[in-house]
N, C-alpha and C positions, 0 to 999 in steps of 0.2 A: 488112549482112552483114559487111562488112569488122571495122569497129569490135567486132563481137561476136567474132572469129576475133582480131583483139587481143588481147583480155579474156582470151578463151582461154589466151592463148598465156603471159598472162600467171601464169593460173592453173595451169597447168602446171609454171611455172616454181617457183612456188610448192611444190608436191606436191611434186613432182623433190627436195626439202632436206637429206631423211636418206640420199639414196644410199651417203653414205660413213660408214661404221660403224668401230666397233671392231676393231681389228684386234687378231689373236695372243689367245692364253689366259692366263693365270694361274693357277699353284697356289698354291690361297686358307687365308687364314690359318688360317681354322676351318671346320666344317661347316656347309656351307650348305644351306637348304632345298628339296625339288624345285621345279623352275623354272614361273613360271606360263604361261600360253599368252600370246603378246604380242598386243595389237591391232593392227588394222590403219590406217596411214595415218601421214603422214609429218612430219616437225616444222614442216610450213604445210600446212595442209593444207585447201582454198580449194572452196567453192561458191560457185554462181553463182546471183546473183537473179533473179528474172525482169526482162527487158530491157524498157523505154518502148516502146510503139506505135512501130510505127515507123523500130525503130531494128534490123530485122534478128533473123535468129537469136542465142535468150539463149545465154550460156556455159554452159555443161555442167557437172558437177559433175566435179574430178576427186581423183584418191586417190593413196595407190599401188599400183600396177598390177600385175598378176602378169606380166608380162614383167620384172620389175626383178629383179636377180640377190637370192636369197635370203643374207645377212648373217650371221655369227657372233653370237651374242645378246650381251648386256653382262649377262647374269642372274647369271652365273659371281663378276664384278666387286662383287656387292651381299654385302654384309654380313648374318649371321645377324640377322631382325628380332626382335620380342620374341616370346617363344613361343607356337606356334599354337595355337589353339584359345581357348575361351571367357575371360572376362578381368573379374572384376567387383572393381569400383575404389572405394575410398574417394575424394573429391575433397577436396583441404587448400589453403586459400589463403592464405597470409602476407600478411596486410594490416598494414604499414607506413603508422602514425597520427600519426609525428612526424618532423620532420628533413629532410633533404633529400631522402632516397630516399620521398617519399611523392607517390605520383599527383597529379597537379594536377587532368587532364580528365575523371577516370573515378570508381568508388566500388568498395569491394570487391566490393559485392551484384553490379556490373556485368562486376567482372572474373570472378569466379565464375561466371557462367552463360557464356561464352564458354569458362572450362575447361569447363563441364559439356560444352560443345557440341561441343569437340573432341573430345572420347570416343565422342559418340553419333556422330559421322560415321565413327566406325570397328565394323565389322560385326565380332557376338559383343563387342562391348564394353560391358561394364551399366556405370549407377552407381548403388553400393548406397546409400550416404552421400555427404554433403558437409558440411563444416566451415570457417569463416572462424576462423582466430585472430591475435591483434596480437601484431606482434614489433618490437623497436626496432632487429635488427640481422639481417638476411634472410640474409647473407653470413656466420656464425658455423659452428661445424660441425655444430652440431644445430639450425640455424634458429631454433628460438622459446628462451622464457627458461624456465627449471627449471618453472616450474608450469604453464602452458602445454605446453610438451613428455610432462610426464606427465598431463597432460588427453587429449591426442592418443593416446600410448601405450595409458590406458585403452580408450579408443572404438576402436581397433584391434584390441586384444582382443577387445573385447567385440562383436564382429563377423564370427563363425565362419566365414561362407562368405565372406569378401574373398579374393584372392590377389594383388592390389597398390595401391599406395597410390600417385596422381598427385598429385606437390607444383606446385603452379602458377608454379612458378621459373624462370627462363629456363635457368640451367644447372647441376647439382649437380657438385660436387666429386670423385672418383674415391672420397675418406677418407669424404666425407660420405656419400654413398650407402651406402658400406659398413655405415659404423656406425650409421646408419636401417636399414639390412635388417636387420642385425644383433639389434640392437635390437627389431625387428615385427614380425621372420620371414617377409616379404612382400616381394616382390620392390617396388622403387619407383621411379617415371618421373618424371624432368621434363618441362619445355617442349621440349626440344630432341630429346627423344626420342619424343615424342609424337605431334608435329609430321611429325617425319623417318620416323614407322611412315606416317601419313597420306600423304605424299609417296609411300612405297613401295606402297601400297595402290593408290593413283590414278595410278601412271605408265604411260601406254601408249608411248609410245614409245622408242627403244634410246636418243635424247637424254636424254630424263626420265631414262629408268632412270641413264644414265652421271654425270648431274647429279648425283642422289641417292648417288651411289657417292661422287662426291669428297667430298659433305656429307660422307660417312659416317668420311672417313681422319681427322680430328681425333679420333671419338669412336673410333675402334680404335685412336689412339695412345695415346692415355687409358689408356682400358684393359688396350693390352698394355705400359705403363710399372708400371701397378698392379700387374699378372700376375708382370711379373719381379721388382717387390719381393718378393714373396711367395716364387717361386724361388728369388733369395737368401739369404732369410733359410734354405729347406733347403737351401743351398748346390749348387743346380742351375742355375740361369741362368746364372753364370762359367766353366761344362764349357764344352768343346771337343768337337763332334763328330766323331765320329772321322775324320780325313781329311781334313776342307776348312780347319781353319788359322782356324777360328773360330767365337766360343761359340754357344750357344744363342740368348742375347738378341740377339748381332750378327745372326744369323740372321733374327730375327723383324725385326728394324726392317730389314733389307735388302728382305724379299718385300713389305714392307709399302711401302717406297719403290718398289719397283717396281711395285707395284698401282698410288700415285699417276700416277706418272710411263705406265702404259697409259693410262690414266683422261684424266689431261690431252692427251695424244696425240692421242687417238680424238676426245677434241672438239676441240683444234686443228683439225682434218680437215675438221670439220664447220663450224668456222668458217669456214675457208678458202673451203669449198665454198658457202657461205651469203654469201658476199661475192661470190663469183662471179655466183651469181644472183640479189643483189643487186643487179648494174651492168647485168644484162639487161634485170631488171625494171624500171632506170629510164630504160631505152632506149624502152620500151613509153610511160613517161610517166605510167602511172594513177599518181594521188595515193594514197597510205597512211594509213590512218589507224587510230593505236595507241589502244585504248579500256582506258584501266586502272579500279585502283579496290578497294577493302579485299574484303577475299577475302567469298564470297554479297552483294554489292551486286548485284547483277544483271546484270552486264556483258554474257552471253551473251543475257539474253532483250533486252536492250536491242541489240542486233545482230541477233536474229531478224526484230525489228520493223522496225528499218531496212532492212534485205534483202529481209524475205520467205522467210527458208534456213526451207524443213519440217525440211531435215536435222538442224538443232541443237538438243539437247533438254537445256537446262537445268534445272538439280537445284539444290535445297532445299539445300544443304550446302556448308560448309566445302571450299575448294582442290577443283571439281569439275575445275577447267582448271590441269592443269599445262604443259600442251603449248601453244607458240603455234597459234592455228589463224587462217584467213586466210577470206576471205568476200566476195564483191564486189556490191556494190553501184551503185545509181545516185540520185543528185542531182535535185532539184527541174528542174534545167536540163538533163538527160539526160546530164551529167557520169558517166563512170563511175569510181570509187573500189575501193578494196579494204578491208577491216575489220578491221583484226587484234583476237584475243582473247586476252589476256596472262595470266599467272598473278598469283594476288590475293595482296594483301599483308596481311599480318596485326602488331597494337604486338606490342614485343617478340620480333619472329621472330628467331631466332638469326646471326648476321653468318654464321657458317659457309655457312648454308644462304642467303643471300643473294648468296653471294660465288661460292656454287658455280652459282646458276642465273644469274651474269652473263652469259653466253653469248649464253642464250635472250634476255633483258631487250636484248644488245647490239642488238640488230636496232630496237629503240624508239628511239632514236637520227639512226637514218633515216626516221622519220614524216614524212611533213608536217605532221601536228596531233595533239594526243594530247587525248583525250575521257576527262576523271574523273568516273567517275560515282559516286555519294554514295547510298548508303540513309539517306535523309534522314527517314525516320520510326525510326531507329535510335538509340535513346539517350546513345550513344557517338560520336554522329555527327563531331561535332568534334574529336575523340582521332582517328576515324579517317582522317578527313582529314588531321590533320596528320600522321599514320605513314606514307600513302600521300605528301603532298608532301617528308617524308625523304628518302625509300628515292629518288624523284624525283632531287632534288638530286646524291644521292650516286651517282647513274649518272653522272654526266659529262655531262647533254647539254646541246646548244646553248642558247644563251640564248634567241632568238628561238622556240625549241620551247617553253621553259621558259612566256615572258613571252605565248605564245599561245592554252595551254590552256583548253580549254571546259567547265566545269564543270555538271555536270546532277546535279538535286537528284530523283533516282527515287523510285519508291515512294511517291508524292505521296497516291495515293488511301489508301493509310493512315490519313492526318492528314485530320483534315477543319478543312474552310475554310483549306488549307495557305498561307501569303502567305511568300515567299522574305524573309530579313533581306539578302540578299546579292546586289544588283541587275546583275551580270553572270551569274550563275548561269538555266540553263533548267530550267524543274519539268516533268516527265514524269510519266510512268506506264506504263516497256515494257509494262508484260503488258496494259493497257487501251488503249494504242494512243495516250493525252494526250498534247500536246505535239509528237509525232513531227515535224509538218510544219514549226513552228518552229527546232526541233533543227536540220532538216537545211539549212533556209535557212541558219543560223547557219555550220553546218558548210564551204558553200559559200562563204560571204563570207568566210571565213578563207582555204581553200584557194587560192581562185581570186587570193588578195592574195599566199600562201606560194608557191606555185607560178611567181608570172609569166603564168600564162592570162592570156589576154586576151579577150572577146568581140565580136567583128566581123561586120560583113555582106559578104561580097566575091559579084561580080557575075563568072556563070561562065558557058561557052556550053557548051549543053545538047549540041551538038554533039561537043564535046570529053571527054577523061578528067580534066576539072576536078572534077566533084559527086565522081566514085568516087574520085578519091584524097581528098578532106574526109572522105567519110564513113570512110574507112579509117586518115587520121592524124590528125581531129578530131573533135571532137563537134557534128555536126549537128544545130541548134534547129529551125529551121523551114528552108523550102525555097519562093520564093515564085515562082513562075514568069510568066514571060511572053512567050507562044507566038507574038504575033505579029514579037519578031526572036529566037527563039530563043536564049532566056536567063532568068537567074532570080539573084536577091538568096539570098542564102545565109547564112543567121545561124548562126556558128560559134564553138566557143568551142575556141580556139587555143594551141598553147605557144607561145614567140616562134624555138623552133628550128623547129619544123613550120611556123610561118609563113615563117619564111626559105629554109627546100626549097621553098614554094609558090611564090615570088615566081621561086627559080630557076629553077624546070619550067615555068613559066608566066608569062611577063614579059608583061606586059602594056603 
């Protein structure tokens, strides 16, 4: 009982994350759209698996609670996205076939069906066409060379019902966008825009949504630098409103630094707050364990299967988790752990949009072990790995986090007769159940080396509050009794502080 009212306590702590929100309003740059309904639950947002024989009442599922004070939305903060309703797209990929900027680990054909795929994860978004063309310079301001460009051109035209054209670029130009609309009288997206509608689509909580806010402040400075070109040249951006002592343009870049400067605030807050119960949660002790991995590798079904959570129901698609969400679990050795599920990384995701969800990623940091998981019957496997061990790196974390990672090769049942090249690597199969039991010994012989636990027998009298305080700050194995002098061997798997409180309550 005790050990599960832990867990609890811990999971709680968890939920508890987003208490501290956004404060104060902002009058927003442009018109913004009506506001969607938010979902419910918090930026950890933690169920409980079913607990080992044995070991007490499992933990309870918890959320956020309708006792928690109701918060100011961050809706206000969000940027007009691309206009609503139905969306049907050309898809154009500049495949670079010479030179330095050309893919090492991938193929156009490969990179193409990942844009196709960002589209379809977006509802109401068709693709009518798609198109690969080679360009020797991606970074120019009409992208491809004179005959190519009017290749593209024509199949534009000639495609009546399109209303935009997604270039598979990571970022267009403020000039170049222009003069591509200009030019194909269709509205046209990048990668960075794409990406960041996907992110607005999927975010249920006020963290997401505030995340996605600050992504958004580079692409509205962009744009309102372009706006006041335009200003100028009618000689309206240099006015002076009447009264405040300054133009138009100082105006706009003034609300717009002040939109940042909420933005980062609000999640300061949440930082803050997320450190706090950070240090609770490692009073508690359970181990953490961050599961990343290129965005639809599986991560969520492969946490289902470890857990056991009914609650979490994994989707088919591209960035289904943007929100950390927490999940506890138990250990071959009735170890009990917690699961964290992170948001997926995708090559080429925009730095902006990297830089903005540090936040959430900071908490990865404090793992004990971070579990990458690989759709290993995925084409691209090896691109995606290395874009997910990048993004890695450039978080900052410890080395011994780094040098300890467990790499599981999913989706195994895909492949048949699958034989790993990569002899640290574990082959699974979430959704089939393969491998789980190996995984999770694996998982253990790390933690229990990262942690400090120890495993011991200590000999308690049954008489005394020796067994109920173990099972309430350890994890109790076995329990082996013997009645004729009232006592019993106690196979515990211990931290060496909770061993050091034993020895003082109890000197033996």
């Amino acid at each position: 009982m005790g050990s599960g009212l832990l867990l609890r306590g811990a999971a709680a702590l968890c939920a508890r994350g987003l208490r501290a929100a956004a404060a104060g309003r902002l009058c927003p740059l442009l018109p913004r759209p009506p506001a969607r309904p938010l979902g419910t639950g918090g930026c950890w947002r933690l169920r409980a698996a079913p607990g080992p024989p044995g070991r007490g009442e499992p933990p309870r599922s918890v959320g956020r609670g309708a006792e928690e004070e109701d918060e100011e939305e961050p809706e206000e903060l969000l940027a007009p996205g691309p206009p609503p309703g139905a969306q049907r797209l050309l898809v154009v990929h500049p495949a670079v076939k010479w030179g330095a900027k050309k893919p090492q680990l991938t193929t156009a054909e490969l990179q193409m069906a990942e844009a196709v795929a960002l589209i379809n994860t977006l509802h109401n978004w068709t693709v009518l066409d798609k198109i690969i063309l080679s360009t020797k310079t991606p970074d120019k301001k009409f992208i491809f060379g004179k005959g190519n460009f009017q290749i593209l051109t024509e199949k534009i035209k000639g495609l009546p019902h399109i209303t935009a054209v997604f270039l598979n670029i990571e970022r267009l130009s403020p000039l170049t966008k222009k003069e591509l609309e200009d030019a194909w009288g269709v509205t046209v997206f990048d990668r960075y825009t794409v990406v960041l509608h996907i992110f607005r689509c999927n975010a249920r909580t006020k963290e997401a949504k505030l995340q996605i806010a600050l992504a958004e402040i580079p692409l509205l400075r962009t744009n309102l630098k372009n706006e006041m070109s335009q200003l100028d040249q009618q000689r309206g951006g240099s006015r002076y409103i009447m009264g405040s002592g300054e133009t138009f343009m100082e105006m706009q870049y003034r609300l717009l630094k002040e939109k940042e400067l909420k933005i980062r605030n609000a999640l300061e807050k949440l930082r803050r707050k997320r450190s706090v119960l950070r240090t609770q949660r490692e009073r508690r002790e359970f181990p953490v364990i961050s599961v990343m991995g290129y965005t639809n590798c599986g991560k969520t079904t492969l946490i289902k299967a470890l857990t056991g959570d009914e609650g979490l129901q994994p989707q088919d698609q591209l960035f289904a988790t943007l929100d950390i969400t927490a999940h506890a679990g138990y250990l071959p050795s009735h170890l009990a752990v917690i699961y964290v599920d992170t948001i997926g990384f995708l090559s080429e995701l925009p730095h902006d949009l990297i830089e903005s969800f540090s936040a959430t990623l900071e908490d990865v940091a404090y793992s004990d072990l971070i579990v990458h998981v690989r759709d290993i019957s995925h084409p691209e496997t090896v691109l995606q790995k290395a874009s997910v061990l990048s993004v890695l790196k450039n978080l900052n974390l410890p080395s011994h986090l780094l040098d300890s990672v467990v790499e599981v090769h999913n989706k195994v049942d895909l492949i048949e007769r699958y034989q790993s090249l990569e002899t640290n690597a574990i082959a699974v199969s979430a959704l089939l159940g393969y491998g789980l039991e190996e995984l999770k010994e694996e998982i253990e012989r790390i933690v229990l080396k990262t942690t400090g636990k120890k495993i011991l027998t200590i000999k308690v009298n049954l008489a005394g509050p020796q067994l109920s305080w173990l099972y309430k700050e350890a994890t109790v194995q076995e329990v082996d009794v013997m009645p004729e002098n009232g006592t019993a061997n106690v196979k515990v798997i211990i931290s060496n502080s909770a061993l050091g409180k034993y020895k003082k309550l109890f000197p033996q």
